[in-house]
N, C-alpha and C positions, 0 to 999 in steps of 0.2 A: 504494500500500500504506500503511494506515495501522498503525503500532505502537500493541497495546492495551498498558494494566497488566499488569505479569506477562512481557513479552515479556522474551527476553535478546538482546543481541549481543554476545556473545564476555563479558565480567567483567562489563557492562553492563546492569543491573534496570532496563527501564521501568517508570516512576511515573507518568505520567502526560503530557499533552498542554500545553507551553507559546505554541505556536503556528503559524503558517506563512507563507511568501514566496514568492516568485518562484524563490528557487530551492530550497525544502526545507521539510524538517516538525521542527518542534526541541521536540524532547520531554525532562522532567526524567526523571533515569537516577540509580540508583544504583551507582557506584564500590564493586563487592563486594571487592576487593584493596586500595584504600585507604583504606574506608570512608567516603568520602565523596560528597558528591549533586554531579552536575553537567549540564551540558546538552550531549543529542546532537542536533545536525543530522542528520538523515539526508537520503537522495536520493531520491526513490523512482522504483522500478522503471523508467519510462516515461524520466526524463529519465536516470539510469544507464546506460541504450542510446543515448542524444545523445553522441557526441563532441564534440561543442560546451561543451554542459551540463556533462559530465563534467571537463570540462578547466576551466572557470571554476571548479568545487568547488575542485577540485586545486590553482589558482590562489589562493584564497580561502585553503586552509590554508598553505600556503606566505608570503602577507601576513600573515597573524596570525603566524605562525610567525618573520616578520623583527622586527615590531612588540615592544617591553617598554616598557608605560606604565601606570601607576597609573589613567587612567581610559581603556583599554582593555580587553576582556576579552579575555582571556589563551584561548588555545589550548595542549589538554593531550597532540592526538593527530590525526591519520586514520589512520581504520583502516577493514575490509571485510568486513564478517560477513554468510553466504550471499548472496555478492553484493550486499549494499547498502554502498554505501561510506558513511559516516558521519563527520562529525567531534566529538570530543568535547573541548567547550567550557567554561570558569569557567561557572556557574551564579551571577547573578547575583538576589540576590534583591531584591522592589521592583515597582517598576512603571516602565511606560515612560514618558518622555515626553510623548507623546501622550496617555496615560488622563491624567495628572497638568494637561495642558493643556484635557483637556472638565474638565475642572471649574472652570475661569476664567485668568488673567493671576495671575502668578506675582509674590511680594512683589519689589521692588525690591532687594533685596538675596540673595534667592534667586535670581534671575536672571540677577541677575550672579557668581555664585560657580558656579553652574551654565557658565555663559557660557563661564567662564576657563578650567574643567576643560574643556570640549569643544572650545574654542579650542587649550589645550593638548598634546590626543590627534591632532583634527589637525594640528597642527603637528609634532609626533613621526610620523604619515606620511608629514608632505612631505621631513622630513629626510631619508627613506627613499628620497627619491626615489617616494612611493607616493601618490596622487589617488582617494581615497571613492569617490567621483560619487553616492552616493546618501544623503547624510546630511539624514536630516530627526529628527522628534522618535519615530517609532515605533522608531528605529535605535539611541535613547540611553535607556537603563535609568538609573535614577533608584535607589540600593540605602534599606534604612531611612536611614543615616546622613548622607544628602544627596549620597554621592559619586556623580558621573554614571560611567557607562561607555559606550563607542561603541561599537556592534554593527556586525555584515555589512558584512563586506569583500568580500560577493563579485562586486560591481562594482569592486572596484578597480583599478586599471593603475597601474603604471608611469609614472613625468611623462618623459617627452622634452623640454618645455619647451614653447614656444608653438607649432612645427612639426609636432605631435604629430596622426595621423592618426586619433586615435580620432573614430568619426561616430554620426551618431544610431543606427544600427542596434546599434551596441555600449552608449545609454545606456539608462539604465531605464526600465523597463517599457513606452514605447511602441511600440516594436518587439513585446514578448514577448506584449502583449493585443490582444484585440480591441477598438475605439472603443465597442461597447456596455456595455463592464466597465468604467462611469464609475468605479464609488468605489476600485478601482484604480487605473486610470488620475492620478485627482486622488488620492491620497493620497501619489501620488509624484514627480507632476509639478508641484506644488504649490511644489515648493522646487528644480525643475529651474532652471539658469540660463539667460539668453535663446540664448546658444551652441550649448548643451546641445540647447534646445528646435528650434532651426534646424537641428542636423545638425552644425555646423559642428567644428571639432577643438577637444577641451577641455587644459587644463591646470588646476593648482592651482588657479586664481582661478575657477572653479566653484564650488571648495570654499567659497572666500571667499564669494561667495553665498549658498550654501545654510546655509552659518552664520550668514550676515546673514538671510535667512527665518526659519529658527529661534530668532534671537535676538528678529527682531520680536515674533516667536506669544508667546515667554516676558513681554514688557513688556505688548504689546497684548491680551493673549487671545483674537488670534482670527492667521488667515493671513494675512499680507503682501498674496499673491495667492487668489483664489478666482475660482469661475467653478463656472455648472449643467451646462456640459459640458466638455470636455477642449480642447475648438477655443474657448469663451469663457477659460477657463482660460491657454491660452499665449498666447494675444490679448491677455489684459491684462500678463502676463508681458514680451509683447514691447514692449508700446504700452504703459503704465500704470504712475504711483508708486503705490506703497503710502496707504493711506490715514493721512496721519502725525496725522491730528489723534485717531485711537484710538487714541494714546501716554498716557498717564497723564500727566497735567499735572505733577507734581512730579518725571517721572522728569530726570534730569540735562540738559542741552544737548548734552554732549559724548556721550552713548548715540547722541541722535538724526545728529549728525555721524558718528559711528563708522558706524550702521546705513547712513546716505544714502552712504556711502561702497561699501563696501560690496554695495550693491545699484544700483552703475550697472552703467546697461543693456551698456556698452561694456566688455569685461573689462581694456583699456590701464587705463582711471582706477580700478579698483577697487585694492586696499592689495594690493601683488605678496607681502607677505609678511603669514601670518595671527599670525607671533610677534607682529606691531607691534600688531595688533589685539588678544591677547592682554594684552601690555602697558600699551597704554592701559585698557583693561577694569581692571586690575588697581590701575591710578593712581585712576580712580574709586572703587573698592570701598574703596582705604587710607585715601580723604576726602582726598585733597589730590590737587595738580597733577602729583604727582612718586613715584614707584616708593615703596612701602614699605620701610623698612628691613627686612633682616633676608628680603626675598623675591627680592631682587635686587639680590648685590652687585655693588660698584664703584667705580674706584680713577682715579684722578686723578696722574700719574708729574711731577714737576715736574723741571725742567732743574736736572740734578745740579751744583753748585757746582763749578766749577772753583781747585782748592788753590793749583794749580804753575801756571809760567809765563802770560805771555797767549796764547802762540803752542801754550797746546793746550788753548783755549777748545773749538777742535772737537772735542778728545778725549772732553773732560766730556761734550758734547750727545750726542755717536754711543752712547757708554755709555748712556746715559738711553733714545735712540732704540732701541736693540738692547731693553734690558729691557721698554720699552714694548710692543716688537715680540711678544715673548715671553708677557708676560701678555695677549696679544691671544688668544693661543694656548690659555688658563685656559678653560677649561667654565665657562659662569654665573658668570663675570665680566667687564661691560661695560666698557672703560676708555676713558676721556676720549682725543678726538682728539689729536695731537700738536701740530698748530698752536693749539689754546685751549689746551691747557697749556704751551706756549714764550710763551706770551702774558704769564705773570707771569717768566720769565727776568731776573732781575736785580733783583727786587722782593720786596719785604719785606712780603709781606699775610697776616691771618689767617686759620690755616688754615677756620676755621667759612666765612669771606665765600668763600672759595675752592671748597670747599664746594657751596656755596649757587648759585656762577656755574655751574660744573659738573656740578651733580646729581649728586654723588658721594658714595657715605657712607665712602672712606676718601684718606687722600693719601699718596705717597709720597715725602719729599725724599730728598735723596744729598748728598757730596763724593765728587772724586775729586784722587789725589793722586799724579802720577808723579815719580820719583826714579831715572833711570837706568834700570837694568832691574826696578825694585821698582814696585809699581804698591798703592794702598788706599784702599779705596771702603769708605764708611760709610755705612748707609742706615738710615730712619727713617719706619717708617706710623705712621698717626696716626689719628685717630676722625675724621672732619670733622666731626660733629654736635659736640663738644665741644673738639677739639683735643688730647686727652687721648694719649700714646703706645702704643700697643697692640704694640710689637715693634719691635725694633733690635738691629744687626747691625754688627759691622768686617772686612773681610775684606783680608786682607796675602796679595798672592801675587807671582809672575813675573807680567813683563807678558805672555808666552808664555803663562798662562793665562787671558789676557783672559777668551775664548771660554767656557770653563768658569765662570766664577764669574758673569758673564750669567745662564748659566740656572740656576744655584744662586739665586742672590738669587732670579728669577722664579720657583724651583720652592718655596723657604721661602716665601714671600708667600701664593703661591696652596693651600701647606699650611695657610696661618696662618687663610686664609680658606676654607678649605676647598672647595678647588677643586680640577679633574686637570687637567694638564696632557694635549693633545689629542696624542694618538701620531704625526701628523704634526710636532707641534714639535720632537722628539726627531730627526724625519730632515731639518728643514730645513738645516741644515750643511750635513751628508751630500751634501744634494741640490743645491743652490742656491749655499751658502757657502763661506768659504774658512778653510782653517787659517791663510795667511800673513798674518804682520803687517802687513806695508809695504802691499802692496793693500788693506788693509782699513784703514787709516789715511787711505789716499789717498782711497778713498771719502768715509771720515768727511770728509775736509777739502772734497771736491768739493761736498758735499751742502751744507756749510754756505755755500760760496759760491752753490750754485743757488738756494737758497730767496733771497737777495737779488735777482734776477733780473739786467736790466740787463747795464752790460758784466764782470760779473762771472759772465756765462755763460760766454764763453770761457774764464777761467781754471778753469770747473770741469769743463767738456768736456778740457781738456787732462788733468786729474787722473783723471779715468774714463779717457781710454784709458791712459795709462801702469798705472792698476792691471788693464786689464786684458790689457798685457805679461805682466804678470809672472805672471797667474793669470787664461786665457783660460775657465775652468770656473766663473769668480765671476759667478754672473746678476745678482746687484745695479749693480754698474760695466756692464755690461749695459746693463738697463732704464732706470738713470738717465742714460746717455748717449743714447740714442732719445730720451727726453723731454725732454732738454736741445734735440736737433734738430727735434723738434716744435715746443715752445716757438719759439724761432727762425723759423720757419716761421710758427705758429701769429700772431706779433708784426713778421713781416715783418725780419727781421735779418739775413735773407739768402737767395737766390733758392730758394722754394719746392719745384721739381722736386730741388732738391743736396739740399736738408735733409730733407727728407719722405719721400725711400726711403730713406736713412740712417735714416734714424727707423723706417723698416716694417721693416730689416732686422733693425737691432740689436734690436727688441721679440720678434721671431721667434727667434731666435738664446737669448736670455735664456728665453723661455718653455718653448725643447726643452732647454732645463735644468732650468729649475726652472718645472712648469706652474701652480702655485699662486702665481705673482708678481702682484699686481694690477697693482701698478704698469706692467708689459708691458700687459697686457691691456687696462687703462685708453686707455695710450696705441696703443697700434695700432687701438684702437676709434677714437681722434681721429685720426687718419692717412684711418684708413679712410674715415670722414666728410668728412672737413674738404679733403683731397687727392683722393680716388683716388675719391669721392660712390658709395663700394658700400655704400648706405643699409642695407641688409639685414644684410651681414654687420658693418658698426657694431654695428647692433643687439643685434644675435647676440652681439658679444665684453661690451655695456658688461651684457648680463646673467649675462654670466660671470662679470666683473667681482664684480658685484655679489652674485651667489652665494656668490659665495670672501668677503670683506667685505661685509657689509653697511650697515656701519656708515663705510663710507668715503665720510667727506660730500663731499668734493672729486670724486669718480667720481657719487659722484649729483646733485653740482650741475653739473656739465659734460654727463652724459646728457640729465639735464629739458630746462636750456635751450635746448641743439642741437636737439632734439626738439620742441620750443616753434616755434624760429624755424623748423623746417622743414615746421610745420604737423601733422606725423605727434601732436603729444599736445595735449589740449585745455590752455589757458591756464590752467583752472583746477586742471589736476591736475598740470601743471608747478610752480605756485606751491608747490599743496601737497608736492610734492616735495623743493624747494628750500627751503622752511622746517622739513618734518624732517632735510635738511641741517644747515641752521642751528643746530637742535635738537641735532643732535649731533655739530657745532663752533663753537661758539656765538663762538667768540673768533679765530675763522679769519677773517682780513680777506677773503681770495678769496672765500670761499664766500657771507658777506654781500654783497661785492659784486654776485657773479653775481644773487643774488634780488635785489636792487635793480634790475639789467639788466633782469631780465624784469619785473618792476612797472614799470619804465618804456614797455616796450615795448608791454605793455596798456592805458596811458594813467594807470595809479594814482600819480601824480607825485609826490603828497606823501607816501605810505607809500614809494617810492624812495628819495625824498631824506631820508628821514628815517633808512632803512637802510645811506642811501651814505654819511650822516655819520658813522652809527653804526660801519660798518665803516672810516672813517678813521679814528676816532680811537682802531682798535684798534692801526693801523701807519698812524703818520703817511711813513712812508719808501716803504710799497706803491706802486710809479707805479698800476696797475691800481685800487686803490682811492682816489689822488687823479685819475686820469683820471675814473672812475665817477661822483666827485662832482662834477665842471664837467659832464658829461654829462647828471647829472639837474637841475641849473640850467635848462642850454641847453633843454632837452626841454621844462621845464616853461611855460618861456617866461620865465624871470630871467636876459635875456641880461648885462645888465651885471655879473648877481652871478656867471653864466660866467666872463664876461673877467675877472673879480678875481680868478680860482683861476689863469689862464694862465700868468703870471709864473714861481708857486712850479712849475708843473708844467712849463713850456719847460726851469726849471731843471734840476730835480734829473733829467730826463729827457735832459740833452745835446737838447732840441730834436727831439722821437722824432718820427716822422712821423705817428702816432697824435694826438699833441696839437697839433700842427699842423693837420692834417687837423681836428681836433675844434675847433679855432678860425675855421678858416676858413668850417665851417658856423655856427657861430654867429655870426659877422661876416655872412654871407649872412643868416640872419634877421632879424638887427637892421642890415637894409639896408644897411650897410655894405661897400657890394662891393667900393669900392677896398682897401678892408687883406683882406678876404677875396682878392684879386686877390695882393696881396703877400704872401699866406701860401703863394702857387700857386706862384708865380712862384721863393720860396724852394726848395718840393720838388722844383721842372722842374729847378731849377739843380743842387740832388745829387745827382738823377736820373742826373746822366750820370758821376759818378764813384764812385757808392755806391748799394747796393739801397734802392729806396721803393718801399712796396707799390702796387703800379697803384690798387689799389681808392681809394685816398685821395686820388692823385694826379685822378682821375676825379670824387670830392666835388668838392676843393677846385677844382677847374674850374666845375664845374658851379655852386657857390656864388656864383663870380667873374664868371658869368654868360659860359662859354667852350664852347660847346655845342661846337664842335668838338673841341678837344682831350679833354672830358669823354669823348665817345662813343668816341674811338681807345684814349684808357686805360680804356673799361671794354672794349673789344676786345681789348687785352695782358693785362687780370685775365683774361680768359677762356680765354686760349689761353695765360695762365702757371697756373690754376688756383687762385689767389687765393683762400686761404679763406674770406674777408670778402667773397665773392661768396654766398656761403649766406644771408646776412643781408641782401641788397641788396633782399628780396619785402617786407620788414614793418619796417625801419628806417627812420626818420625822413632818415638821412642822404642816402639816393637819390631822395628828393621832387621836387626841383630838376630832374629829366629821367627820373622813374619811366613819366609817361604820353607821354612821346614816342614817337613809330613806330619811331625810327631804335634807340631803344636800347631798345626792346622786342625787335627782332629779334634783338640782340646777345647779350639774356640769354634768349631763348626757352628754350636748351638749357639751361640753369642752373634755371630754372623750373618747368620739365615734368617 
């Protein structure tokens, strides 16, 4: 049925014929009770009798219906007049996409302002939980004043995440046509992803694609992919890059990075999230490297000055740490990791250079000052582009209202910046934390001991369980006691099977409190992996992870490079992983080291070492970041400039079996096997009165040139479970007896 001029349904004057799809006829309508023009989808008749058809409508108004975004069009209604269901839709005026694209490639600066908006809309989808699948350029109206809006949602689903059974028969249009309706076929299979195209089950990162097609057509003016039939079409699709050399020569480097990104064929390497790609898009349009002021705030929390005593240095930090936490919580405001901003803790920098390390356009220092039970914190933001004060604050309370004046200062701030606070901050207390002082003190102090690591683990393991006597409902003493026994585990400090369900337990335990703990979720992902090799459900948690924070570089540099070494992500898209890490904790000793770890591992020796310095000289005290850099020495093949790092790191490490081990390999390369023999002969000997990880014990054999003992201890890694047996496939350190028969059979299991 088609609707003439003059038709009504129900207030509804058709005007006329805007045009038609796959699933409807969208006709311009005049709103006679609100006086205003808009657009009706209607059904007609034939697919109105499909329960199938009928229920995707249905579905379709229900998504616009969840959907409120500036360059979406807004749904005003379904409704059903003599049987035709209809919906009625913003009337967008303009043209589409598509018409705007036969007429050539799009200025460089329209393309990308266009880009940002449609990047924008879907990414306010995926927040939804909601996936297009059909977003190409005939789906984006273009109004006079440039704003884009995104049409037809009426492929859209639901993201289940990567498990998600949607198949080809549920994508567009090649199910719904017959193979001889090419110019159908290709006008929508054109910007199908290769996923998509195979049948296979989609998530978000389709969407990522077909905004990477659409973004090309906007630069190149013509399709990404093309083809004379439907079967050349996804053939190049499956097989085929884009043609990058019809890029417009002056368009940026970093588009065509963005785009290559984007449209890998693999959906693992494509950008799991389209805000980043939004983001970056938006760093080029401002003409510099870094977020525009004023489009994207963000705040920088520095280690609040401790007034009172030394002995409540950890008061100050937890204070700081809590508020941090809080404004994590602000809407459209990104705040600096906590490890690069502990990084200036004690240091007198200005605030512009501070600034400038952090991409941040505001900072926030503090005091705090206890006196018995009086407790006053002073806080001060600041412009970081000038240093100029923008807002300051004294606040005199009971220390009984710690808790309260936390998220006053965070809820003034994010007033000041005009941000809301997300309604989950308000119940995390409620849900997760604790009113009592003492347990939340005892935290404060535990945490300060853990992040030293070493043997100042134990004493902050001892400080989690006691707060969590007193207050068995606090998930934080929780989660940071599992990752203490992780850790432990994770560095061999004590026998793996003790530490490692302790660790799966407590992370379990803390999460049926409070499910939004990353920290739980982070670490029972590395249990999962590292102990108990349920590769799958790792998986599955470090995305949960990562959903909940995304911005938590330490949970994305620990994902990447498991992932890396276990072959499951390409090398390249690990890197790039682990450098938006970096990106967004730039001052995090861990997290540069791990990227360093994996440049090493790929062979880029001098970009490691140049990373593992760089990450030392953020904490000269880090073991982990001065093991990192006698490691990328050794690797590189600078053994004697190795052994000169040995000394300070036997030291300050109490002689950790880690550096040991890491000595004894580089004594085996630089032929040296008698002292590599004495480095063995050391571990054998504590071996029998203190835990050493087999895996090392099994190097340093093997370095020593002890094929024997090498193979029995990499038999006890296997049957203790040795996380450092994960890394035994593509480590340098296992060379020494990798192609032997005897201990191929040994890690078979580990391997496969």
């Amino acid at each position: 049925m088609t609707l003439t001029r003059g038709t009504w349904l129900g207030p509804y004057e058709i005007v006329g014929p805007l045009g038609a799809g796959g699933m409807g006829e969208v006709y311009r309508a005049r709103d006679t009770r609100l006086g205003r023009d808009v657009a009706i989808k209607a059904l007609p008749p034939a697919f109105a009798a499909d329960p199938a058809r009928l229920s995707r409508f249905r579905r379709e108004a229900q998504t616009l219906a969840s959907l409120n975004h500036p360059n979406i069009a807004a749904i005003y209604g379904l409704e059903e007049t003599a049987g035709t269901p209809h919906l009625v839709l913003e009337l967008v005026e303009g043209e589409t996409l598509a018409a705007r694209l036969a007429r050539g490639a799009l200025p460089q600066g329209e393309a990308l302002a266009l880009g940002i908006q449609i990047a924008g809309a879907i990414e306010a989808a995926h927040e939804r939980g909601i996936v297009h699948r059909d977003l190409k350029p005939g789906n984006v109206m273009i109004n006079p004043g440039g704003m884009a809006k995104v049409l037809d949602f009426g492929l859209a689903k639901s993201d289940p995440g990567p498990a998600s059974g949607t198949m080809l028969s549920d994508s567009p249009t090649l199910s719904e046509h017959p193979a001889t309706v090419a110019g159908v076929i290709l006008g929508t299979a054109a910007y199908m992803s290769p996923e998509q195209a195979r049948g296979k089950p989609v998530d978000r990162r389709t969407d990522v694609w077909s905004f990477g097609c659409v973004l090309y057509e906007c630069f190149a003016g013509r399709p990404a992919f093309a083809g004379e039939t439907a079967s050349d079409l996804i053939a190049r699709i499956l097989e085929r890059e884009p043609d990058w050399a019809t890029m417009p020569a002056g368009s940026p480097p970093r588009i065509r990075e963005i785009l290559r990104r984007c449209l890998r064929k693999n959906a693992d390497e494509r950008p799991r999230d389209i805000r980043d790609v939004r983001l970056e898009l938006s760093d080029i349009a401002s003409g510099s490297g870094k977020a525009a002021a004023g489009r994207e705030k963000s705040i920088a929390v520095l280690p609040f000055e401790n007034q009172s005593g030394a002995d409540d240095e950890f008061f100050a930090d937890g204070v700081t740490d809590e508020i941090l936490n809080a404004l994590a919580q602000v809407e459209g405001l990104r705040v600096a990791a906590r490890a690069s901003c502990f990084a200036f803790k004690g240091r007198r920098e200005d605030l512009r250079a501070i600034g400038e390390k952090l991409d941040v356009t505001t900072v926030l220092e503090g005091t705090v000052r206890r006196a018995g039970p009086r407790l006053r914190i002073t806080v001060q933001l600041a412009n970081a582009a000038d240093g100029y004060q923008l807002w300051s604050e004294r606040y005199d309370r009971e220390m009984t209202d710690v808790f309260a004046v936390q998220d006053e200062i965070a809820s003034a701030i994010a007033t000041r910046l005009r941000g809301t606070m997300h309604a989950e901050a308000d119940r995390s207390r409620a849900r997760g934390g604790t009113e009592n002082l003492e347990a939340y003190e005892l935290v404060l102090r535990g945490r300060a001991l853990l992040i030293k690591r070493g043997r100042f683990m134990l004493q902050a393991i001892a400080l989690f369980e006691k707060a969590i006597s007193i207050d068995p409902r606090y998930a934080e003493p929780l989660a940071s006691l599992s990752d203490s026994y992780r850790l432990m585990g994770t560095f061999g400090v004590a026998p793996f099977a003790e530490v490692m369900s302790k660790s799966k337990d407590l992370a379990e335990r803390a999460l049926a409190i409070d499910p939004r703990l990353v920290e739980a979720w982070a670490t029972l992902a590395a249990v999962e992996e590292q102990y108990d090799r349920n590769f799958a459900r790792s998986d599955s948690l470090y995305e949960r992870a990562l959903e909940y924070e995304p911005r938590n570089a330490t949970t994305r540099a620990q994902w990447a490079l498991w992932r890396a070494i276990r072959g499951v992500m390409p090398d390249e898209t690990a890197i790039a992983e682990l450098r938006r890490a970096v990106h967004d904790d730039p001052l995090n000793p861990w997290v540069g080291s791990m990227h360093s770890y994996l440049l090493g591992i790929t062979g880029r020796h001098t970009e490691s070492t140049a990373e593992a310095e760089r990450s030392m000289g953020l904490d000269e005290e880090s073991f982990f970041a001065r093991w990192n850099l006698m490691r990328a020495h050794a690797w590189a093949g600078r053994y004697d400039r190795a052994i000169r790092e040995a000394p300070a790191l036997l030291g300050d490490s109490g002689r950790h079996h880690w550096a040991l081990g890491l000595l004894a390999w580089t004594y085996g390369r630089a032929d040296r096997a008698g002292q590599a023999r004495a480095c063995y002969d050391e571990l054998e000997g504590r071996s029998r009165h203190e835990f050493v990880s087999p895996c090392w014990l099994s190097v340093a054999a093997g370095c020593a040139d002890l094929e024997e003992p090498a193979i029995r201890w990499a038999e006890r890694a296997v049957a203790e479970r040795d996380p450092l047996l994960l890394w035994s496939r593509r480590l340098p350190f296992w060379e020494y007896h990798r192609e032997r028969p005897q201990f191929k059979e040994v890690m078979r299991d580990v391997w496969e």
